[in-house]
C-alpha positions in Angstrom: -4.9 7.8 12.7 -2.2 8.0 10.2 -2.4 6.4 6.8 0.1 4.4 5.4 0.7 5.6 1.2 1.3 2.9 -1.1 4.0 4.0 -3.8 3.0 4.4 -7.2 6.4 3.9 -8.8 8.4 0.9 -7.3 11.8 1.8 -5.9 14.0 -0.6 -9.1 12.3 2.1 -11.2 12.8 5.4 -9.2 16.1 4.4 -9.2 16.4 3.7 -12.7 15.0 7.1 -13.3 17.4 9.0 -10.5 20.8 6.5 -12.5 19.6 8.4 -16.3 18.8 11.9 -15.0 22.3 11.6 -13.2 21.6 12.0 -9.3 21.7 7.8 -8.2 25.1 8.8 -6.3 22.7 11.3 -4.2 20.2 8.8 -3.3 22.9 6.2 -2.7 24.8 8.4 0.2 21.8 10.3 1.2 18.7 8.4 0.1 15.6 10.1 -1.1 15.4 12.3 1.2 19.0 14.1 -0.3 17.3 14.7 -4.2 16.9 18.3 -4.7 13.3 19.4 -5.4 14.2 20.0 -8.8 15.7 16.5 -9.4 12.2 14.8 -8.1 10.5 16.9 -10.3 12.8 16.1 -13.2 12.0 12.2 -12.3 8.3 12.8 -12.1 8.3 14.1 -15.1 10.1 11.4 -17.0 8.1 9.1 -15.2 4.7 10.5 -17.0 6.6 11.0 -20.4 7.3 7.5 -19.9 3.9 6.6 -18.8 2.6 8.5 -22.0 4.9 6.9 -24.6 3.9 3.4 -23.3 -0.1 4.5 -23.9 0.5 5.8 -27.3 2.9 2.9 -28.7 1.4 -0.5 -29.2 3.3 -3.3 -27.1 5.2 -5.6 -30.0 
C-alpha cells in the first residue's frame, strides 16, 4: 500500500523560490524533476531561512 505525501511547501511558493535562485526556466521546460540536486538544495534551504526569519520577526 503506497502512501500518498502531502507537500509541505505549496507549488506558487516552490516556484517563487526556483524564479529568485534563477532556475524557474528549468522547471518550466522540464518540471521538477529537471532541477539539479544542488538547485533543490539551494531552495530548501531558502525555504528554512525563510521559515526562520518569519519566527524571529514579529508580524507588523
Amino acid at each position: 500500500m503506497s502512501r500518498r505525501r502531502r507537500s509541505t511547501m505549496s507549488e506558487e511558493f516552490k516556484y517563487e523560490l526556483a524564479k529568485d535562485l534563477g532556475f524557474a526556466e528549468t522547471v518550466d521546460r522540464e518540471g521538477w524533476g529537471g532541477i539539479r540536486s544542488k538547485d533543490a538544495g539551494n531552495m530548501i534551504k531558502r525555504a528554512i531561512q525563510i521559515a526562520e526569519n518569519s519566527l524571529v520577526k514579529p508580524p507588523r
